[in-house]
PQR file with spaces between the fields and no chain letter, atoms N, CA, C, O and H, PARSE charges and radii, in Angstrom:
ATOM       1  N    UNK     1      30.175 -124.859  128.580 -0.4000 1.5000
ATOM       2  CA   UNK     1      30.331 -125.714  129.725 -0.0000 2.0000
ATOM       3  C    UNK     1      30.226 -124.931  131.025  0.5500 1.7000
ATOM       4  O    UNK     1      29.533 -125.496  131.872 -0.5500 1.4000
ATOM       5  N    UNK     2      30.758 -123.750  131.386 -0.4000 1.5000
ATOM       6  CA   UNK     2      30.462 -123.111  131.994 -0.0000 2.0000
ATOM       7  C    UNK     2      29.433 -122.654  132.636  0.5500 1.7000
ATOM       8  O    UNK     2      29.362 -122.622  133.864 -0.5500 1.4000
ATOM       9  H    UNK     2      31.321 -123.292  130.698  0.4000 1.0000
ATOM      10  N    UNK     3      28.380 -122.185  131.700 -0.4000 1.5000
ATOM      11  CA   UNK     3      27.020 -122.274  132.125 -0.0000 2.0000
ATOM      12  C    UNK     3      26.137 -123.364  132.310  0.5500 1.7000
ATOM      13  O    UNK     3      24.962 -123.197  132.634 -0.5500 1.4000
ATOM      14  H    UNK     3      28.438 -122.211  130.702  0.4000 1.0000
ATOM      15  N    UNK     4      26.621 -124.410  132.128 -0.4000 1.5000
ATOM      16  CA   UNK     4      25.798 -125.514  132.457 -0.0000 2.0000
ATOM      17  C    UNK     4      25.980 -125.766  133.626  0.5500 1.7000
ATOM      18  O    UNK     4      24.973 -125.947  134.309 -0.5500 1.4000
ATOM      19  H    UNK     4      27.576 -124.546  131.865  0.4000 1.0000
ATOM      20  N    UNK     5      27.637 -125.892  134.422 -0.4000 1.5000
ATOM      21  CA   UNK     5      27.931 -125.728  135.706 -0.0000 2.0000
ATOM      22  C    UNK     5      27.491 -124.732  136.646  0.5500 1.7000
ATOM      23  O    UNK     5      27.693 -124.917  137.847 -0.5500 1.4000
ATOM      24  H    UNK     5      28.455 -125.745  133.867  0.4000 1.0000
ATOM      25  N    UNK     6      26.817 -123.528  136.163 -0.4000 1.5000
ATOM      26  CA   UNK     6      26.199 -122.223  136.707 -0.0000 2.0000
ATOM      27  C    UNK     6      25.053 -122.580  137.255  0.5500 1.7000
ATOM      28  O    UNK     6      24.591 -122.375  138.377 -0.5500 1.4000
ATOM      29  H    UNK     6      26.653 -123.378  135.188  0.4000 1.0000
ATOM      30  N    UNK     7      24.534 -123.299  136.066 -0.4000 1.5000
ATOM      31  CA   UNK     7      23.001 -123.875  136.017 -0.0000 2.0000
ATOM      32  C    UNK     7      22.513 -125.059  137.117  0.5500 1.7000
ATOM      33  O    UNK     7      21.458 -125.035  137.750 -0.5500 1.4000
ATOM      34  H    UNK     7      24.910 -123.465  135.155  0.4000 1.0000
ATOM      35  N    UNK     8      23.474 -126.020  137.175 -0.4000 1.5000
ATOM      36  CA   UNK     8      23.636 -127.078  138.500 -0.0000 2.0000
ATOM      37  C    UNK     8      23.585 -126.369  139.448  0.5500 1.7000
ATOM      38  O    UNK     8      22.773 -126.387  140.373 -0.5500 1.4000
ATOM      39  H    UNK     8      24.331 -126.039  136.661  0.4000 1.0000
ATOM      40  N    UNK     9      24.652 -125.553  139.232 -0.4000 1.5000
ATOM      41  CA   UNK     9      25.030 -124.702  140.934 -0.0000 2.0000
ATOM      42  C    UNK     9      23.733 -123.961  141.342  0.5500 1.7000
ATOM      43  O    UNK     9      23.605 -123.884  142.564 -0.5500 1.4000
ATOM      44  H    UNK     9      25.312 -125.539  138.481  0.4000 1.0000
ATOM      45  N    UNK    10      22.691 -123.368  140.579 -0.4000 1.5000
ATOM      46  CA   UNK    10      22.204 -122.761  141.240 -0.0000 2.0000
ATOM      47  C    UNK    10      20.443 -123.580  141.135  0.5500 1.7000
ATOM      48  O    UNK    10      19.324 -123.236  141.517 -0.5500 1.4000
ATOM      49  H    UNK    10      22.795 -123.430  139.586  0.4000 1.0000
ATOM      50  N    UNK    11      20.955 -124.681  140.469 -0.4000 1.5000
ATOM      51  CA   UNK    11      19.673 -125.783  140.780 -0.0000 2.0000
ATOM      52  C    UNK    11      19.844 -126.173  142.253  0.5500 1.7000
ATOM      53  O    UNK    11      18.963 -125.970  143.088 -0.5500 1.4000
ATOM      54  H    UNK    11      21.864 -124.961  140.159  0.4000 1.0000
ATOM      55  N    UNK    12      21.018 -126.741  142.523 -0.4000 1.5000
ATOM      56  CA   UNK    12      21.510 -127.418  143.314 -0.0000 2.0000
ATOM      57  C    UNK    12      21.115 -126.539  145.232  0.5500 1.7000
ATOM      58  O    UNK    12      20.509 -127.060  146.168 -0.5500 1.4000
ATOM      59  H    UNK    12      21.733 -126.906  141.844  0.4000 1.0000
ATOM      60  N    UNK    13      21.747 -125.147  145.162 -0.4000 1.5000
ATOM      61  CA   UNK    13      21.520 -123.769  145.805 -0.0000 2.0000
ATOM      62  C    UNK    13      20.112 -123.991  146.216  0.5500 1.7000
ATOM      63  O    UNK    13      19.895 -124.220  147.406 -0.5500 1.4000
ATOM      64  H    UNK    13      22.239 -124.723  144.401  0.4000 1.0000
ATOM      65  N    UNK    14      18.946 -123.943  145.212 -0.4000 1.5000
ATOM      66  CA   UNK    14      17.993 -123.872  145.149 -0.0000 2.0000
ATOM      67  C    UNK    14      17.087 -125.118  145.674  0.5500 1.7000
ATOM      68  O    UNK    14      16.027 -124.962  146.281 -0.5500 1.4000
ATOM      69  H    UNK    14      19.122 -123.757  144.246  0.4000 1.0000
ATOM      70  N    UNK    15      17.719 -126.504  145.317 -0.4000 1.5000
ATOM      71  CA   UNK    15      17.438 -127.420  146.048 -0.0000 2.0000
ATOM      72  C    UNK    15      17.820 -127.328  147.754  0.5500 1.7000
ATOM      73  O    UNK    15      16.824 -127.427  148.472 -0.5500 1.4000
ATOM      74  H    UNK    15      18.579 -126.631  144.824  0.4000 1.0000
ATOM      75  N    UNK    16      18.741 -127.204  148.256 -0.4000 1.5000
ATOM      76  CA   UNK    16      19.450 -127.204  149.527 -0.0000 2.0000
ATOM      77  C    UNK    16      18.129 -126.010  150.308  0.5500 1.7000
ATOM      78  O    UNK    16      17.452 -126.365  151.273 -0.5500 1.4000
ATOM      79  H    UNK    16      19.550 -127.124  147.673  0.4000 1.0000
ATOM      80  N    UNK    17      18.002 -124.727  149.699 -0.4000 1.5000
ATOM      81  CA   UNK    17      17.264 -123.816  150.210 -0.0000 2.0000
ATOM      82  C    UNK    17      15.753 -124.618  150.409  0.5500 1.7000
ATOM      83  O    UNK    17      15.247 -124.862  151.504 -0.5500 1.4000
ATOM      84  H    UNK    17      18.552 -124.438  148.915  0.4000 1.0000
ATOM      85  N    UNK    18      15.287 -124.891  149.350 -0.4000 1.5000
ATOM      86  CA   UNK    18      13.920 -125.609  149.388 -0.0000 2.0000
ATOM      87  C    UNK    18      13.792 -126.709  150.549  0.5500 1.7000
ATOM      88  O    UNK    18      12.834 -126.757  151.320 -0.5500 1.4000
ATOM      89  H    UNK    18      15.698 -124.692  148.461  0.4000 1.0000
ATOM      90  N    UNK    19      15.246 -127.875  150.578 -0.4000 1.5000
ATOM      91  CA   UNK    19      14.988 -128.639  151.812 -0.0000 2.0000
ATOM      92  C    UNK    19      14.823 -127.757  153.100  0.5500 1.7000
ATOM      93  O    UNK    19      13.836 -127.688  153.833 -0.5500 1.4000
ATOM      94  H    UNK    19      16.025 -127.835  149.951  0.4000 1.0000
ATOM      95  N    UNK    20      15.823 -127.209  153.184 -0.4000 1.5000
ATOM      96  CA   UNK    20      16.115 -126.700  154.638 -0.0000 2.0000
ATOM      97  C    UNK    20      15.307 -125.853  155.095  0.5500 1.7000
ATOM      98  O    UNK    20      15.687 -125.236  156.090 -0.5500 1.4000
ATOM      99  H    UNK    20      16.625 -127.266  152.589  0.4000 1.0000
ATOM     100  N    UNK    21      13.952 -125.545  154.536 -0.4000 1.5000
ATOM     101  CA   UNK    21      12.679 -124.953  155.140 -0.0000 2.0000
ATOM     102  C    UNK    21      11.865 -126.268  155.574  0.5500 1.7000
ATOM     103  O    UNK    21      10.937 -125.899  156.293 -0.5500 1.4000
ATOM     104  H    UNK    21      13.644 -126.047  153.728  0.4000 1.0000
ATOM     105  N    UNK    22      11.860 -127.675  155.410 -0.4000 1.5000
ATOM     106  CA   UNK    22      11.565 -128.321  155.382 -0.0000 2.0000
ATOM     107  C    UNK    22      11.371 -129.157  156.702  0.5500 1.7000
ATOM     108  O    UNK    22      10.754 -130.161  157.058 -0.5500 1.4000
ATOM     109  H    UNK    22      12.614 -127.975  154.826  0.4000 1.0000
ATOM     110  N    UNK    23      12.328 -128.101  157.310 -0.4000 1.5000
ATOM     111  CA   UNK    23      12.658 -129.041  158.867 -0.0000 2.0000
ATOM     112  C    UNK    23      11.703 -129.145  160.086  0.5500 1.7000
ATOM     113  O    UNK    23      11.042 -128.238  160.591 -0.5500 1.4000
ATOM     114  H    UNK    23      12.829 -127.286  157.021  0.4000 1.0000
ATOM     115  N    UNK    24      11.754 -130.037  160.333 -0.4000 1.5000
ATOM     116  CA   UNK    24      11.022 -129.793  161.527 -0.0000 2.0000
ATOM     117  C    UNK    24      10.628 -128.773  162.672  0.5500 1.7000
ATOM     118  O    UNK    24      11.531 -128.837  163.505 -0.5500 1.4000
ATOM     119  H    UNK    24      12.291 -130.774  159.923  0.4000 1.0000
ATOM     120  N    UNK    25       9.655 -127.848  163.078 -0.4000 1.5000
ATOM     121  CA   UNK    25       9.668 -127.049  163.748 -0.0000 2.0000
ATOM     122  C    UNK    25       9.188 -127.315  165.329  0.5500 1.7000
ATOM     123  O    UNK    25       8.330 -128.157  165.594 -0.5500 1.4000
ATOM     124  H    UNK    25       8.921 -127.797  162.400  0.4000 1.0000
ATOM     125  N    UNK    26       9.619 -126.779  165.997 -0.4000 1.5000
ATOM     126  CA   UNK    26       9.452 -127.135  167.956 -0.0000 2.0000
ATOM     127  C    UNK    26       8.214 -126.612  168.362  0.5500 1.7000
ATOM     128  O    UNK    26       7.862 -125.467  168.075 -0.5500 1.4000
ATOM     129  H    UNK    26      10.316 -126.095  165.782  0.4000 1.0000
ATOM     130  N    UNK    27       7.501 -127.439  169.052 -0.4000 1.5000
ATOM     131  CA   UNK    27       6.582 -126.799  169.285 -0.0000 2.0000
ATOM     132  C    UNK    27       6.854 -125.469  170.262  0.5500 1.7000
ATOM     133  O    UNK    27       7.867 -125.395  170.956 -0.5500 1.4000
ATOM     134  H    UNK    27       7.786 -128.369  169.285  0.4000 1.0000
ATOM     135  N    UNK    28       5.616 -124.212  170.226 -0.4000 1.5000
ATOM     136  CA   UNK    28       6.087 -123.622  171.499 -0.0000 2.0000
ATOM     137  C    UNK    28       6.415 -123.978  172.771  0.5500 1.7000
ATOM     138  O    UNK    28       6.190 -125.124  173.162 -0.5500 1.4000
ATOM     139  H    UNK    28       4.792 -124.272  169.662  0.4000 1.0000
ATOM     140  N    UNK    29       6.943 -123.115  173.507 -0.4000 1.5000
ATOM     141  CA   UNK    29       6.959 -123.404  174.723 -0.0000 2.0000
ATOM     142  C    UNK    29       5.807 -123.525  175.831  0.5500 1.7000
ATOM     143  O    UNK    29       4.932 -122.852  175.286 -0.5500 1.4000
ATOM     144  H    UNK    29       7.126 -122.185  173.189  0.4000 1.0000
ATOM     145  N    UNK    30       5.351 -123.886  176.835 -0.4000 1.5000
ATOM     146  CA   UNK    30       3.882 -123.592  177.296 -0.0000 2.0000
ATOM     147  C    UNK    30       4.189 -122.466  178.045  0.5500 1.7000
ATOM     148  O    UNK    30       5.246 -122.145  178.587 -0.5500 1.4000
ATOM     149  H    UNK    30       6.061 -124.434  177.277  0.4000 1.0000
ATOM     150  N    UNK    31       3.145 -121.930  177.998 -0.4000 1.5000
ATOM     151  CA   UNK    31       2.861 -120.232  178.648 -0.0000 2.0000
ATOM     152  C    UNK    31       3.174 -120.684  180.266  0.5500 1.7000
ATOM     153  O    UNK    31       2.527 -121.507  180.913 -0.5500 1.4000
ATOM     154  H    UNK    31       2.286 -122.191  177.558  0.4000 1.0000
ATOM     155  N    UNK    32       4.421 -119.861  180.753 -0.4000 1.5000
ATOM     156  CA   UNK    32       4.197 -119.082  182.160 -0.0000 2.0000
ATOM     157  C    UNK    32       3.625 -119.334  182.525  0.5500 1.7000
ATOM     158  O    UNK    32       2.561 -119.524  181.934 -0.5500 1.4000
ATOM     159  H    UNK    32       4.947 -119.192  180.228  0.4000 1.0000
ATOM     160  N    UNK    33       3.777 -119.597  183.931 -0.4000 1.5000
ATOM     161  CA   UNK    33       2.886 -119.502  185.047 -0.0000 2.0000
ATOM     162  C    UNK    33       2.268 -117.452  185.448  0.5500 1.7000
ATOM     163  O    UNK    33       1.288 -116.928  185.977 -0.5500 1.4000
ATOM     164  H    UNK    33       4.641 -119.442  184.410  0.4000 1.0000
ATOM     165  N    UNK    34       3.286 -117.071  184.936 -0.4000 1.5000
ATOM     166  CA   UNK    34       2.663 -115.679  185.583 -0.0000 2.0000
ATOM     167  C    UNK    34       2.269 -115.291  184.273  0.5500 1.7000
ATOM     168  O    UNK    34       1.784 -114.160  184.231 -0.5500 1.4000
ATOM     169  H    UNK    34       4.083 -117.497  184.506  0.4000 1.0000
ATOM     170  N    UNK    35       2.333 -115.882  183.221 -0.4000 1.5000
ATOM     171  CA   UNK    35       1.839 -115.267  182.081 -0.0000 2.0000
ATOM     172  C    UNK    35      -0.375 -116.131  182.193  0.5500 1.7000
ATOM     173  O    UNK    35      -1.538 -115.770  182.009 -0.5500 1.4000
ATOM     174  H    UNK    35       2.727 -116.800  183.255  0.4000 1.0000
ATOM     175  N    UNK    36       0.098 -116.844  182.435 -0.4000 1.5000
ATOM     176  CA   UNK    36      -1.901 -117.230  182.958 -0.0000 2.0000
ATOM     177  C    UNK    36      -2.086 -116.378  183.948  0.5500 1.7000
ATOM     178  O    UNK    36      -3.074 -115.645  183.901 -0.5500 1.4000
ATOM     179  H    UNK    36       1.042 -117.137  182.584  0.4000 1.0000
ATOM     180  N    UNK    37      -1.151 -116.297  185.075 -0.4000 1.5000
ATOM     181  CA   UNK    37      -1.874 -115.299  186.431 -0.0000 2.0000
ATOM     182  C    UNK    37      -2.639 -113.547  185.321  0.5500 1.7000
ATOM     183  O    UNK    37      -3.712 -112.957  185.453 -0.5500 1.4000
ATOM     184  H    UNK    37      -0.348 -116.893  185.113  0.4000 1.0000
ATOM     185  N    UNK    38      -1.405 -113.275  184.311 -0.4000 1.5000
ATOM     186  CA   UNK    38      -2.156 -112.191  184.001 -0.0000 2.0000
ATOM     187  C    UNK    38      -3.050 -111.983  183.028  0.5500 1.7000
ATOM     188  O    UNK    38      -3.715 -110.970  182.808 -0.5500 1.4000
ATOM     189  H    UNK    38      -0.534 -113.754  184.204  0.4000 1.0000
ATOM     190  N    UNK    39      -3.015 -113.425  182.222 -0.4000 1.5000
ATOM     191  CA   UNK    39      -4.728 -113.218  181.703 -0.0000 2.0000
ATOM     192  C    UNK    39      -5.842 -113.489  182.423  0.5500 1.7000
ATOM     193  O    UNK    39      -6.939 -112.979  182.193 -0.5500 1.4000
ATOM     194  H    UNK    39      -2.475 -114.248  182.401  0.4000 1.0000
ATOM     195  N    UNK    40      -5.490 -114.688  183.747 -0.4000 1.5000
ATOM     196  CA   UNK    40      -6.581 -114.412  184.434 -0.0000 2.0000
ATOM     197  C    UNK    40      -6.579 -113.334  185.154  0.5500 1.7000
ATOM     198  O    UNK    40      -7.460 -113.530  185.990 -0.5500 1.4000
ATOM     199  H    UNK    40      -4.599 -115.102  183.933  0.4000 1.0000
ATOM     200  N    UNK    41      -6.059 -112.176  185.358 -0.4000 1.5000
ATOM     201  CA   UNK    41      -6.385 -110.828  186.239 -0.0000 2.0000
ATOM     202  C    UNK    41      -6.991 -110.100  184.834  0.5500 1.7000
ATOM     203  O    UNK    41      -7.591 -109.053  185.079 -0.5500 1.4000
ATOM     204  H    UNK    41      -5.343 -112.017  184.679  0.4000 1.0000
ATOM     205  N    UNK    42      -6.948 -110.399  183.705 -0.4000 1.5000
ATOM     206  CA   UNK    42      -7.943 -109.493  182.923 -0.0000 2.0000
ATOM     207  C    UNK    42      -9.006 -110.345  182.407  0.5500 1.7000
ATOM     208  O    UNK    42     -10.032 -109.685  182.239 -0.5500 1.4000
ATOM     209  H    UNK    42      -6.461 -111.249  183.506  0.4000 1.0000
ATOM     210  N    UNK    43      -9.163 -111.881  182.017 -0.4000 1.5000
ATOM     211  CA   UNK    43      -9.910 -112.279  181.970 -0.0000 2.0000
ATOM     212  C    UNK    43     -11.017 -112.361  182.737  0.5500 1.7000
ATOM     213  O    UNK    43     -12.106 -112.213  182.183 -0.5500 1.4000
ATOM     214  H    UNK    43      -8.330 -112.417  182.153  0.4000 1.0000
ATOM     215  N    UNK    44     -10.943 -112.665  184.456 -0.4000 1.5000
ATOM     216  CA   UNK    44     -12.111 -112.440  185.410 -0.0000 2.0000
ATOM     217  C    UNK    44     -12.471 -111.021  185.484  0.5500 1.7000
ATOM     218  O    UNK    44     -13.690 -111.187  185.423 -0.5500 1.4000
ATOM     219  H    UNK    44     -10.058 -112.786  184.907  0.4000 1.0000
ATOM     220  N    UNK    45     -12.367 -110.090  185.546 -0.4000 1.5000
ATOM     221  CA   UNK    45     -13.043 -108.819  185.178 -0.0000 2.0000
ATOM     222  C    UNK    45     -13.971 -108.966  184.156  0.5500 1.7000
ATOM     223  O    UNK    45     -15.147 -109.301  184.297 -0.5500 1.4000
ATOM     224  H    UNK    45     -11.378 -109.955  185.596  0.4000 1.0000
ATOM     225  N    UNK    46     -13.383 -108.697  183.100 -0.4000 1.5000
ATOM     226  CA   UNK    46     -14.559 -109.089  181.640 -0.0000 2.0000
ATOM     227  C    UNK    46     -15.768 -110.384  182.321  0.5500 1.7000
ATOM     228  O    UNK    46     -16.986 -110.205  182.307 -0.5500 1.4000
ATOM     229  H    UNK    46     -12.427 -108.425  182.986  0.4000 1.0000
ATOM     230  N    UNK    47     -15.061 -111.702  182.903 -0.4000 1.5000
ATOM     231  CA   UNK    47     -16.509 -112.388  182.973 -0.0000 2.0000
ATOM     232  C    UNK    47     -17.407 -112.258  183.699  0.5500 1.7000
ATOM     233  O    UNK    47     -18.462 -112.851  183.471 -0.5500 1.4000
ATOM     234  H    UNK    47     -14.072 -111.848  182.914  0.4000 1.0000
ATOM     235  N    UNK    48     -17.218 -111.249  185.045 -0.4000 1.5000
ATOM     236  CA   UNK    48     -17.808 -110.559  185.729 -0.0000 2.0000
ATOM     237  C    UNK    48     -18.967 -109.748  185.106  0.5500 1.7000
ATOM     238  O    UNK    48     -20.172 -109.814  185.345 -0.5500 1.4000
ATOM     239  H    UNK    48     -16.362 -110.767  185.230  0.4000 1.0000
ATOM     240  N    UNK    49     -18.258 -108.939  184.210 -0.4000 1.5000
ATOM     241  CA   UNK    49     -18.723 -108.020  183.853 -0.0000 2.0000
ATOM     242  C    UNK    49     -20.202 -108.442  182.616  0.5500 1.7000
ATOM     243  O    UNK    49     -21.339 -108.035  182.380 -0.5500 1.4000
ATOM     244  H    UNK    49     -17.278 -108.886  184.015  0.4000 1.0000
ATOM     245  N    UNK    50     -19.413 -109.308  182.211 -0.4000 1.5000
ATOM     246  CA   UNK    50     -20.539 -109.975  180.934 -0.0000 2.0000
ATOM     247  C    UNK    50     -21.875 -110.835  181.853  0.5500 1.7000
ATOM     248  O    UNK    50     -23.013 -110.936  181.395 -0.5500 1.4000
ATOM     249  H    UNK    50     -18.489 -109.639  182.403  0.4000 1.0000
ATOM     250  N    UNK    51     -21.449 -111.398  183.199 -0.4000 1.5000
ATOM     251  CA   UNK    51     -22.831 -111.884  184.068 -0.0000 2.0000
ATOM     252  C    UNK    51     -23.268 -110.502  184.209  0.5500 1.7000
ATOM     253  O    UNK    51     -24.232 -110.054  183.588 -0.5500 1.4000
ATOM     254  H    UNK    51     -20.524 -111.316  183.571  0.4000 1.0000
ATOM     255  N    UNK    52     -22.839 -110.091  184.704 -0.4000 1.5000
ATOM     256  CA   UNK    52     -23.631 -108.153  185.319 -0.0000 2.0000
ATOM     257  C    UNK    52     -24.684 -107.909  184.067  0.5500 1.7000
ATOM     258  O    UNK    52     -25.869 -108.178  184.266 -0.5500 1.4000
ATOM     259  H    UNK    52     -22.056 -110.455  185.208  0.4000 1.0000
ATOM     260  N    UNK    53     -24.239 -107.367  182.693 -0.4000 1.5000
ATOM     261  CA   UNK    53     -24.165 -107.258  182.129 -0.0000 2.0000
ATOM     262  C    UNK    53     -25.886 -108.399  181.134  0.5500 1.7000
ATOM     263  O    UNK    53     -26.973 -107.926  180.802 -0.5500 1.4000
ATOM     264  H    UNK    53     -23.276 -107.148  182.531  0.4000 1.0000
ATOM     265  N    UNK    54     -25.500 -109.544  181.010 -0.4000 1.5000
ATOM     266  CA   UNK    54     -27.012 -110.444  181.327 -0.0000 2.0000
ATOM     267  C    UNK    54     -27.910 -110.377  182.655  0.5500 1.7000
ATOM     268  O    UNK    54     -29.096 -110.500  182.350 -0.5500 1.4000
ATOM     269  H    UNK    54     -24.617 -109.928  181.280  0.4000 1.0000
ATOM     270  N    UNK    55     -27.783 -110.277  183.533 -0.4000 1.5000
ATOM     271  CA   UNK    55     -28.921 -110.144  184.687 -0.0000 2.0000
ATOM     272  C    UNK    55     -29.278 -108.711  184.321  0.5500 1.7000
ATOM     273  O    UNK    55     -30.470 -108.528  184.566 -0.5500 1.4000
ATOM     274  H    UNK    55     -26.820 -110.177  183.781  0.4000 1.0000
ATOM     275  N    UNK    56     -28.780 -107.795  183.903 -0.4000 1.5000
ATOM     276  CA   UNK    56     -29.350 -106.293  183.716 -0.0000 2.0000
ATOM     277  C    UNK    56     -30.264 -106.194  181.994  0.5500 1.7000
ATOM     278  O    UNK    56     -30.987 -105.263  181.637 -0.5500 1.4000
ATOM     279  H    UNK    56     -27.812 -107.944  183.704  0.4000 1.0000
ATOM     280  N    UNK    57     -29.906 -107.534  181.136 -0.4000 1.5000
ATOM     281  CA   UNK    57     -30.655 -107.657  180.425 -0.0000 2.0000
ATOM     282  C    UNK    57     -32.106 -107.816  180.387  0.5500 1.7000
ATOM     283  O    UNK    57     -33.069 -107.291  179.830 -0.5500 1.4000
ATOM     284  H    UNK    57     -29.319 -108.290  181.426  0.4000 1.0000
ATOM     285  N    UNK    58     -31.754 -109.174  181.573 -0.4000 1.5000
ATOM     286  CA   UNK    58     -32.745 -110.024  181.796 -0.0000 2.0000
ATOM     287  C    UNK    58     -34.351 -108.815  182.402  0.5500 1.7000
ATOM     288  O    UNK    58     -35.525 -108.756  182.036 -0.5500 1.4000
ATOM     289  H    UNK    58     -30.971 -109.601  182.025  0.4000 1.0000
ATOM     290  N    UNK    59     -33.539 -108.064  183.432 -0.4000 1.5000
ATOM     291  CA   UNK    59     -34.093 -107.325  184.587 -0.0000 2.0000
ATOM     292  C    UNK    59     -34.694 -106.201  183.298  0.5500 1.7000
ATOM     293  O    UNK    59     -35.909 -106.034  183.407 -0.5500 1.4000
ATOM     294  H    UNK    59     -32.585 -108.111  183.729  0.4000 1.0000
ATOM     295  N    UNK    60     -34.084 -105.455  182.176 -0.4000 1.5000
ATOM     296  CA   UNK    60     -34.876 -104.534  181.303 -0.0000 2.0000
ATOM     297  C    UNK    60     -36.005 -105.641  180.270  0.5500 1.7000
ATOM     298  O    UNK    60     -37.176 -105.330  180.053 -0.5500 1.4000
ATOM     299  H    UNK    60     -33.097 -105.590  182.087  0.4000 1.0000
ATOM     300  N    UNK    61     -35.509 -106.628  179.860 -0.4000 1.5000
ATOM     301  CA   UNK    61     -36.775 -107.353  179.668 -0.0000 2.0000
ATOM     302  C    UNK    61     -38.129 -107.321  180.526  0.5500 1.7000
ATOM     303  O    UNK    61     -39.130 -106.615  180.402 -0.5500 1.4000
ATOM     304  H    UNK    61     -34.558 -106.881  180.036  0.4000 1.0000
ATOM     305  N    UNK    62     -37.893 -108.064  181.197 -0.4000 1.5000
ATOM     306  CA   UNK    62     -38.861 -108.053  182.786 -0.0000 2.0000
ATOM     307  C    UNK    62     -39.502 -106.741  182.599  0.5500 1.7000
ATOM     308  O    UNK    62     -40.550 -106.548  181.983 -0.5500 1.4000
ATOM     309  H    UNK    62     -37.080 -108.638  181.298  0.4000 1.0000
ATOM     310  N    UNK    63     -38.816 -105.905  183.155 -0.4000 1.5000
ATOM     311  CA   UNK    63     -39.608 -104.749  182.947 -0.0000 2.0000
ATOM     312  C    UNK    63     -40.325 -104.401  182.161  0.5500 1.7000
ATOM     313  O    UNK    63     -41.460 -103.994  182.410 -0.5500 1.4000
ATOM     314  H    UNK    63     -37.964 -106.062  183.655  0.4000 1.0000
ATOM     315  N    UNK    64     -39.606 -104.521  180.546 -0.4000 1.5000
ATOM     316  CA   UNK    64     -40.698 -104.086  179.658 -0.0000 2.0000
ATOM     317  C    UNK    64     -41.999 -104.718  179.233  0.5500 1.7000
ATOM     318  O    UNK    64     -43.000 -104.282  178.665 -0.5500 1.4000
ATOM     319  H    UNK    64     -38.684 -104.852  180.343  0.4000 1.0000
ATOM     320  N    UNK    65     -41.627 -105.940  179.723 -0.4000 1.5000
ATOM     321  CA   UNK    65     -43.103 -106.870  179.487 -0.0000 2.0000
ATOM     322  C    UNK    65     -43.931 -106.578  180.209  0.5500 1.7000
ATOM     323  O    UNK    65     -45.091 -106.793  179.856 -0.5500 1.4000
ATOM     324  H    UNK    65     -40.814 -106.294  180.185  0.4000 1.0000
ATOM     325  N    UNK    66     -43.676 -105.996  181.455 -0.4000 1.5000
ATOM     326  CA   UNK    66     -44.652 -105.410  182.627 -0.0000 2.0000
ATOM     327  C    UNK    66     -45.565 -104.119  182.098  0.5500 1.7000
ATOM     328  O    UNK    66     -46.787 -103.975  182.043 -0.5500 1.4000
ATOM     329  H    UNK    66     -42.734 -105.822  181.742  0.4000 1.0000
ATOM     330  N    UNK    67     -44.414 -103.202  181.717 -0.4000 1.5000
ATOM     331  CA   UNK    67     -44.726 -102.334  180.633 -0.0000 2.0000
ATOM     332  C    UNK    67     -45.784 -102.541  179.645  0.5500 1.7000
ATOM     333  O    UNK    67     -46.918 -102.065  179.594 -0.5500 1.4000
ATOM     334  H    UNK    67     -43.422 -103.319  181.762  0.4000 1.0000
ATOM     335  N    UNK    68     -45.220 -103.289  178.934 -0.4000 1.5000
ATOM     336  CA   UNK    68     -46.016 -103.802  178.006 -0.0000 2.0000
ATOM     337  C    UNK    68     -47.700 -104.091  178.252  0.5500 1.7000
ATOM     338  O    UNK    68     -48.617 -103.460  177.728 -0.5500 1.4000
ATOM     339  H    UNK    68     -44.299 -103.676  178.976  0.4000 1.0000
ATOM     340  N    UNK    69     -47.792 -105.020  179.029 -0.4000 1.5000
ATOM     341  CA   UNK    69     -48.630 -105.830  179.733 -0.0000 2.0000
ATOM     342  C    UNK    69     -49.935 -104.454  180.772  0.5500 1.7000
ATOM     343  O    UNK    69     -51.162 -104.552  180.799 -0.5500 1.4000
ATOM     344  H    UNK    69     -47.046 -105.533  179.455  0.4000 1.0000
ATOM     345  N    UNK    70     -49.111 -103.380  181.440 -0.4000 1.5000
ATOM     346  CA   UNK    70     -49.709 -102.475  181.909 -0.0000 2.0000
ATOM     347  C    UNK    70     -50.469 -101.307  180.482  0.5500 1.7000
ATOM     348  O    UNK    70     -51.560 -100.766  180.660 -0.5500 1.4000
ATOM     349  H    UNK    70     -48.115 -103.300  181.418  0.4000 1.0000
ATOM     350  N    UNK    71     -49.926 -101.174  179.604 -0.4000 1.5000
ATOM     351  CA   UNK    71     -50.082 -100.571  178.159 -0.0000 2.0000
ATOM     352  C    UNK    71     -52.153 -100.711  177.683  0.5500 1.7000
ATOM     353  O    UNK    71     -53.126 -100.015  177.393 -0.5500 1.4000
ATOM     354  H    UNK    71     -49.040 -101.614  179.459  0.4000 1.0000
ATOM     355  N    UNK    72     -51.642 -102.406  177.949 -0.4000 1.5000
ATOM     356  CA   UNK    72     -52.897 -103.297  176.914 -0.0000 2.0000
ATOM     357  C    UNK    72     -53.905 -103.335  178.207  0.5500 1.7000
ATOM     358  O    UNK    72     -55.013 -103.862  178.110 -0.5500 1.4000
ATOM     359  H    UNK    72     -50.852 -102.972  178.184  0.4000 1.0000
């Protein structure tokens, strides 16, 4: 009898644990205001950098087709 009461108890344990992950969770909080100010102080750099970055593509294309084109 004993162990059958062991056996409840730790069905039972085991039930309670299983609900109580079950609960509802909060959403986060929304990000800071100074927490956007500082991804945008590292985000606009990078998108700067990635236009720079295409027009200097564009501009070694260009060129090489000229290249190219002077070749033939």
């Amino acid at each position: 009898m004993n162990t059958v009461r062991t056996g409840m108890a730790m069905l039972l344990a085991a039930a309670v644990l299983a609900l109580a992950g079950c609960g509802e969770n909060e959403a986060p909080p929304p990000p800071k205001d100074e927490h956007r100010a500082l991804q945008r102080a590292i985000q606009e750099p990078l998108d700067k950098a990635r236009a720079v970055e295409g027009e200097l593509q564009k501009q070694h294309e260009a060129m090489q087709r000229q290249l190219d084109e002077a070749e033939q």
